[in-house]
C-alpha positions as MATLAB code, in Angstrom:
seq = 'XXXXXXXXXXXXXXXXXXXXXXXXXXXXXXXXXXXXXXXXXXXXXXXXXXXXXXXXXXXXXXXXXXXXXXXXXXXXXXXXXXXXXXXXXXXXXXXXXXXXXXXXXXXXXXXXXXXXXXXXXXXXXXXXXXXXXXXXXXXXXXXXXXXXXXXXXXXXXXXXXXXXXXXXXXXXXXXXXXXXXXXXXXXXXXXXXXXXXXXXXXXXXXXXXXXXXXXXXXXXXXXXXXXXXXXXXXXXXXXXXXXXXXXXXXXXXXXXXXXXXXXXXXXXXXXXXXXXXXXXXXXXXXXXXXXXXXXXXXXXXXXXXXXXXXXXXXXXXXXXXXXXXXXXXXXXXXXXXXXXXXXXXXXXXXXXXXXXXXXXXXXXXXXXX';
ca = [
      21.532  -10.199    9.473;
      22.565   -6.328    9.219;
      20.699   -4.777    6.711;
      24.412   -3.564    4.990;
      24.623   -6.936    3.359;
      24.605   -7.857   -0.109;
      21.227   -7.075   -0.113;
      21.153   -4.781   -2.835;
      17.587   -4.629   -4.756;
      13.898   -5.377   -3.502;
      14.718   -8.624   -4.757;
      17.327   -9.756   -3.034;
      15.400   -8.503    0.311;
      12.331  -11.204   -0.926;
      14.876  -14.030   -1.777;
      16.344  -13.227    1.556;
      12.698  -13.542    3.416;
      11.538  -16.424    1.362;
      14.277  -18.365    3.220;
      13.675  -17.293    6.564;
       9.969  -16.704    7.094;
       7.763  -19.607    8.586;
       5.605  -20.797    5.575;
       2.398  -19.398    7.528;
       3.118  -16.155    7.481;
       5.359  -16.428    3.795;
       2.702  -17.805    2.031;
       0.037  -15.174    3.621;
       2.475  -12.094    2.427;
       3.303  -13.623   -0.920;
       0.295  -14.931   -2.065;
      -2.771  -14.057   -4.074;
      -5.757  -15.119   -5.252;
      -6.827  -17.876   -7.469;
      -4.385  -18.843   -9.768;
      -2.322  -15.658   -8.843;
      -2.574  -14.517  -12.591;
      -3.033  -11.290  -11.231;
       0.405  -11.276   -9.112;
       1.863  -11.453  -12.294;
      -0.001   -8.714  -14.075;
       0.945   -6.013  -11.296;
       4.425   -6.664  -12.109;
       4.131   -6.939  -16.396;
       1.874   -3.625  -16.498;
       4.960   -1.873  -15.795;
       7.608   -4.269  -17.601;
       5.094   -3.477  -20.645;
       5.711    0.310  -20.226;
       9.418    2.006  -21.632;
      10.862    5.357  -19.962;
      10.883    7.589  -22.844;
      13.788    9.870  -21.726;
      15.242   13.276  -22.060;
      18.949   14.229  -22.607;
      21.221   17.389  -22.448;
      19.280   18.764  -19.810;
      21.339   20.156  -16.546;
      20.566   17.323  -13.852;
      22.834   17.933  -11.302;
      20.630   18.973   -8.305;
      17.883   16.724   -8.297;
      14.600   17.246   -5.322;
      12.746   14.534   -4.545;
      10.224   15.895   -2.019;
       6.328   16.369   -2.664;
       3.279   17.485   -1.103;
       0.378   15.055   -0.358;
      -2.536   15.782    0.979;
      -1.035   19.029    2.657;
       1.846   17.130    4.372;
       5.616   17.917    3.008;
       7.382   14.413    2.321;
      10.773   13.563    1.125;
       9.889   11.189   -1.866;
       6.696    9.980   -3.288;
       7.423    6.415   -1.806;
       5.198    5.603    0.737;
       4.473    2.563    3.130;
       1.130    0.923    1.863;
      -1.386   -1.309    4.488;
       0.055   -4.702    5.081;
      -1.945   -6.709    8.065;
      -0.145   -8.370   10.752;
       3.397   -7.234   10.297;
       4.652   -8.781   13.477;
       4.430  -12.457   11.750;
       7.933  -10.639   10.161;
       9.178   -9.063   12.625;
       9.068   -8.687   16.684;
       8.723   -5.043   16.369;
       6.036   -4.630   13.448;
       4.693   -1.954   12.268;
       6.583    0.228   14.833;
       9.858   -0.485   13.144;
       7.757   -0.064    9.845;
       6.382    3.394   10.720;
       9.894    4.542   12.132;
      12.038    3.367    9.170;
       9.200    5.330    7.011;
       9.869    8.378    9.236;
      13.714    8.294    9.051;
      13.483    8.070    5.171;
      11.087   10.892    4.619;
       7.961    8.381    3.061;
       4.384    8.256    4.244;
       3.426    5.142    6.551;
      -0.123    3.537    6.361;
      -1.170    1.402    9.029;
      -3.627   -1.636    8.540;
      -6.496   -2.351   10.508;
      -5.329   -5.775   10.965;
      -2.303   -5.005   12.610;
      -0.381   -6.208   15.064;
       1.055   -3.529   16.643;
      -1.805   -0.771   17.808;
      -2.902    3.376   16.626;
      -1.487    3.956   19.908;
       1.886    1.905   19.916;
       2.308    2.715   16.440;
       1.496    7.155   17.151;
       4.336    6.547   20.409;
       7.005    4.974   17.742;
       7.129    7.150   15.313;
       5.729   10.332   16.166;
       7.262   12.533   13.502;
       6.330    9.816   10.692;
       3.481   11.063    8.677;
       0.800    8.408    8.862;
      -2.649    7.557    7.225;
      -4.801    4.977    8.546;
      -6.591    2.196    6.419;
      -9.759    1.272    7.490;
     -12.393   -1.141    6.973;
     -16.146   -0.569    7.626;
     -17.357   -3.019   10.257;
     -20.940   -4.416   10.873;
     -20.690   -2.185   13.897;
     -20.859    0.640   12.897;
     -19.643    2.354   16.825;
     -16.536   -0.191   15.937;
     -15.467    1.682   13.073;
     -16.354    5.123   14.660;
     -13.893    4.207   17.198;
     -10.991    2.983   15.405;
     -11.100    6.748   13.572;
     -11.771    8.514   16.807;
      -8.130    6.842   17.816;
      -6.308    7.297   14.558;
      -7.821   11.228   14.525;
      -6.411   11.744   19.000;
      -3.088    9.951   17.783;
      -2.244   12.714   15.113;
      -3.008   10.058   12.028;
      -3.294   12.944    8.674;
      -5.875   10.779    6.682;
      -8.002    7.986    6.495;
      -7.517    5.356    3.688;
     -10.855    3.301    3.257;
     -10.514    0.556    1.583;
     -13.440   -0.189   -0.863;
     -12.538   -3.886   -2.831;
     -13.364   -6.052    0.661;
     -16.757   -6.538    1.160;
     -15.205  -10.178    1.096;
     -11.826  -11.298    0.785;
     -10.727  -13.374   -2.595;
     -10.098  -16.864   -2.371;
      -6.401  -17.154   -1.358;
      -5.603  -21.077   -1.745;
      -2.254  -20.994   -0.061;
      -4.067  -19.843    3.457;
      -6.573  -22.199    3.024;
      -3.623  -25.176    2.609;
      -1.886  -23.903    5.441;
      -4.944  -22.889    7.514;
      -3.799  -19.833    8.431;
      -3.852  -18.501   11.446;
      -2.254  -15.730   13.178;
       0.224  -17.289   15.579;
      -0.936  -17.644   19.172;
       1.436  -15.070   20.746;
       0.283  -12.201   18.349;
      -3.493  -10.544   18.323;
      -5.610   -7.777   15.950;
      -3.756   -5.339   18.476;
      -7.084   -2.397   17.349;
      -9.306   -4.708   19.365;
     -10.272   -6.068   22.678;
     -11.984   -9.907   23.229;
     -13.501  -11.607   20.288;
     -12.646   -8.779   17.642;
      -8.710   -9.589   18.437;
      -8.384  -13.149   19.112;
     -10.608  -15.338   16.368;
      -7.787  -15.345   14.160;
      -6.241  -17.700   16.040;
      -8.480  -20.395   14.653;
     -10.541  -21.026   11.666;
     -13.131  -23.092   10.988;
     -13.640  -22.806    7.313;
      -9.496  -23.133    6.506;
      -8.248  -19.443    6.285;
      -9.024  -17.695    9.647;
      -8.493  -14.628    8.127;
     -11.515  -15.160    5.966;
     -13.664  -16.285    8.442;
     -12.683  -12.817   10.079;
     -14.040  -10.647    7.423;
     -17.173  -13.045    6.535;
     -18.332  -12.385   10.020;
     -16.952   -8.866   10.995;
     -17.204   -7.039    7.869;
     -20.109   -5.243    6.242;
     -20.787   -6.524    2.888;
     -23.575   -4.159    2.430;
     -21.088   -0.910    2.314;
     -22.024    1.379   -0.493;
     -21.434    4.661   -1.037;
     -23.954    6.124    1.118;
     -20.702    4.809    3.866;
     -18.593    6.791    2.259;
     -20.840   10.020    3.015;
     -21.071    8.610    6.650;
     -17.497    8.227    6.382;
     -17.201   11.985    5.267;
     -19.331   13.976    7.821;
     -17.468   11.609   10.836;
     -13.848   12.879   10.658;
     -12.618   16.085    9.273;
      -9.528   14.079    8.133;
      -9.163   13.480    4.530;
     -10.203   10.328    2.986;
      -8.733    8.662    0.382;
     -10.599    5.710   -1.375;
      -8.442    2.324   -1.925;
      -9.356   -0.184   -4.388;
     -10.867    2.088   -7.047;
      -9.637    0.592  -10.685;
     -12.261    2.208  -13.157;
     -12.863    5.766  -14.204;
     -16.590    5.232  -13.634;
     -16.048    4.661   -9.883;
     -13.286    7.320   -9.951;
     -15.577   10.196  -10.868;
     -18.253    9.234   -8.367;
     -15.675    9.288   -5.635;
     -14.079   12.465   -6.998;
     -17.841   13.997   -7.115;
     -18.481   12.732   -3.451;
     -15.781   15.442   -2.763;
     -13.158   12.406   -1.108;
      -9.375   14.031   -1.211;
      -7.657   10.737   -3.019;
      -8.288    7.660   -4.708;
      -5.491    4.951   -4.238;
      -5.330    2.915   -7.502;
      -4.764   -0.650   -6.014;
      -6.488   -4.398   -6.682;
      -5.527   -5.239   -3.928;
      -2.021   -6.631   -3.891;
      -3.925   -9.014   -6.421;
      -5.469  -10.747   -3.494;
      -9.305  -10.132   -4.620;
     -10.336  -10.711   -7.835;
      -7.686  -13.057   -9.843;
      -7.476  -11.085  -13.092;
      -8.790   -7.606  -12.638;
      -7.039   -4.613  -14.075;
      -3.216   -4.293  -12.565;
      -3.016   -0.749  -10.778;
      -0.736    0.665  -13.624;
      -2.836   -0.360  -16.139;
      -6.073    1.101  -14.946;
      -3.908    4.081  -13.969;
      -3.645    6.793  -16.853;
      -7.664    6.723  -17.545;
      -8.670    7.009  -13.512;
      -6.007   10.207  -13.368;
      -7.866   11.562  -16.497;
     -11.513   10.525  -14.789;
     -10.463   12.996  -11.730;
      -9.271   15.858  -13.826;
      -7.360   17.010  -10.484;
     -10.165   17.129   -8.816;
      -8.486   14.993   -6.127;
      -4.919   13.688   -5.476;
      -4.303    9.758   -6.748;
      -2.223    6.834   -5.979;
      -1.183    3.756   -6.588;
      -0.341    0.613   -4.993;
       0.476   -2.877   -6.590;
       3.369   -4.212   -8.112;
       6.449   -2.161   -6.576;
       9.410   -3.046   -6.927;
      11.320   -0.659   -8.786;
      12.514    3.383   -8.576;
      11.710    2.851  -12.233;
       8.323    1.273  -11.407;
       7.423    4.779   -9.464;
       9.026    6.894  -12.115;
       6.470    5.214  -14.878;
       3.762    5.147  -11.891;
       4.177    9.040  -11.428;
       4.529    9.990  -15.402;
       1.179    7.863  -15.374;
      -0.709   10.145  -13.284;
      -0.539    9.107   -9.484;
       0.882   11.662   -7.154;
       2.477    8.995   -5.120;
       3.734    5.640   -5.327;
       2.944    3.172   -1.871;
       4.423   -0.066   -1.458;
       3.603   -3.114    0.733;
       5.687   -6.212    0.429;
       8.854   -4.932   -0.190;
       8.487   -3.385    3.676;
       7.751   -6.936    4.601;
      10.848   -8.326    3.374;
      12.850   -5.436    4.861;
      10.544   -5.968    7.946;
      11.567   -9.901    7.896;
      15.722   -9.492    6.750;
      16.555   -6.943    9.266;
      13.504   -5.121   11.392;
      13.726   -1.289   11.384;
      17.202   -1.208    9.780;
      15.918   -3.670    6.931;
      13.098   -1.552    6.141;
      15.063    1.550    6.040;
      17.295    0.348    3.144;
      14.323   -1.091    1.143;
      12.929    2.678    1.288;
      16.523    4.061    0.282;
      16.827    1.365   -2.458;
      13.832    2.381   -4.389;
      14.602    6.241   -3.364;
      18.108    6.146   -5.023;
      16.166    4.134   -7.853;
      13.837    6.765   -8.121;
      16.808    9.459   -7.861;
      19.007    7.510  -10.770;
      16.000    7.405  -13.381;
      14.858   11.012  -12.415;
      18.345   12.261  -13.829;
      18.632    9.715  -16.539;
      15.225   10.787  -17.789;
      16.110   14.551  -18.057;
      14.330   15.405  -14.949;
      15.354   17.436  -11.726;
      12.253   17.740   -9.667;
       9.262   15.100   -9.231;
       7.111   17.913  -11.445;
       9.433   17.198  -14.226;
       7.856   13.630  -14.601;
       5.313   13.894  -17.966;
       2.611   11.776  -19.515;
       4.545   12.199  -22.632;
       7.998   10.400  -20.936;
       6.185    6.737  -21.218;
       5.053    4.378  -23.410;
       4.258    1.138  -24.634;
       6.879   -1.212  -26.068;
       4.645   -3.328  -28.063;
       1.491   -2.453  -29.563;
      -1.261   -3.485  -26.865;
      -2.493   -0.607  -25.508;
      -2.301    3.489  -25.951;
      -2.354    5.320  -22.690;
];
């Protein structure tokens, strides 16, 4: 389908995929861990939180653009990590990075992808991107993977530091999931791109990580990490202001607020409820994020007032990705920018700057920020 349907909200682009996608790769996108408690929590921590707005203020020219990490971008939307992206779509993360490009947001490609640093740095090569990265037992196999991102003009690496296993997803392990036989890990050669094609244990993705990926990181890696690459790093997974000022006194240049997509721990802290205190841990000391529970302009609007200097989301891509490819993606991006855009002005605010503390709060009594 054209992706100048009726499709008119992040929703509809999900209801849309739900119906198409092969249960595989639906249930690998959609689900999350345990009892998936914590899918639900992304999404309440912002239903829980009410736009305090401003009127009589002159609203008629409006700027969305910001800077992150040095790079001009034309809204703080960006494209978070999502593996295996061509289970939704032939082209991937190519169309993924390009529709990020043509709509002025950041892209951030997985590790697990389907689609390579290299194919990804010839599709779009005036799309900012960051690359997420996991630490490997080999430690010359993670070396390498930033090497490539660094040659192919990637601006960042985003580590990501809630992994050392992954949570218990029980929809893979139902479906024993596999990536499908015509697709491969396109970072990797032999072994390292083909043994999720089978499992052994019931999710191969699992098996993946319990045999690839170093459970022993600490953040002595994250020095390592450091005095490899001179491109910024910025620290996914981080939910507590303890862990926040470590990495902000380690010197890293962001911490992305994220659980996860709710895919580790069933019932940790949602993103925009551990938000606030982690931006007031930092003290500016370094730039912060959030990912988890998108779905909304108004959702980034309470995600920016709340401290991060950027919003990323990861599913919502996927549905584009699934509905329509490139095209698809592209109007997710402009949905939630033209959100964005509507509760800017409705709020009192002109400029992304505008966007205060003060301009949220809590409509029941559960929590002060």
């Amino acid at each position: 389908m054209s992706a100048d349907s009726k499709l008119v909200c992040v929703q509809d682009f999900e209801d849309y995929a739900r119906s198409i996608l092969p249960k595989n790769a639906l249930d690998y996108y959609q689900s999350g861990s345990g009892e998936e408690y914590g899918l639900k929590l992304n999404r309440d921590a912002f239903r829980w939180l009410r736009i305090r707005p401003r009127i009589l203020r002159d609203v008629s020219q409006r700027d969305l653009s910001v800077t992150v990490l040095g790079s001009k971008v034309g809204m703080p939307i960006g494209v978070a990590p999502t593996a295996m992206q061509r289970m939704a779509h032939a082209d991937g993360e190519c169309a993924n990075a390009r529709a990020a490009g043509a709509e002025g947001a950041i892209f951030t490609l997985s590790t697990l992808s389907t689609s390579s640093i290299e194919e990804v740095a010839a599709a779009a090569p005036d799309t900012v991107k960051w690359f997420q990265l996991y630490i490997y037992k080999d430690r010359k196999v993670t070396m390498d993977l930033v090497q490539r991102a660094e040659k192919a003009g990637f601006k960042a690496i985003v580590l990501t530091v809630d992994a050392p296993v992954f949570g218990i997803r029980l929809a893979d392990l139902r479906n024993k999931f596999v990536l499908p036989s015509h697709l491969r890990l396109a970072n990797f050669d032999g072994h390292l791109s083909t043994n999720v094609n089978d499992t052994t244990s019931g999710s191969s993705i699992n098996d993946y990580v319990a045999n690839l990926f170093d459970q022993s990181v600490t953040w002595e890696d994250v020095k390592w990490l450091k005095r490899s690459t001179n491109l910024p790093i910025v620290l996914k997974g981080i939910l507590t202001e303890e862990d926040a000022k470590i990495a902000a006194d380690l010197g890293v240049q962001g911490i992305q607020v994220s659980n996860h997509g709710a895919r580790q721990i069933d019932g940790t802290l949602a993103p925009m409820e551990a938000l606030p205190a982690v931006a007031r841990a930092v003290g500016g000391r370094c730039e912060v994020f959030l990912d988890g529970g998108v779905r909304q302009g108004g959702d980034v609007f309470k995600a920016l007032a709340g401290g991060a200097r950027a919003v990323f989301a990861g599913r919502p891509l996927l549905w584009g990705l699934a509905a329509a490819g490139e095209a698809g993606a592209r109007q997710v991006l402009r949905i939630l920018r033209r959100e964005l855009d509507h509760t800017l002005a409705l709020a009192g605010c002109t400029k992304i700057s505008d966007i205060r503390p003060c301009m949220i709060g809590y409509g029941s009594p559960l929590q002060k920020l």
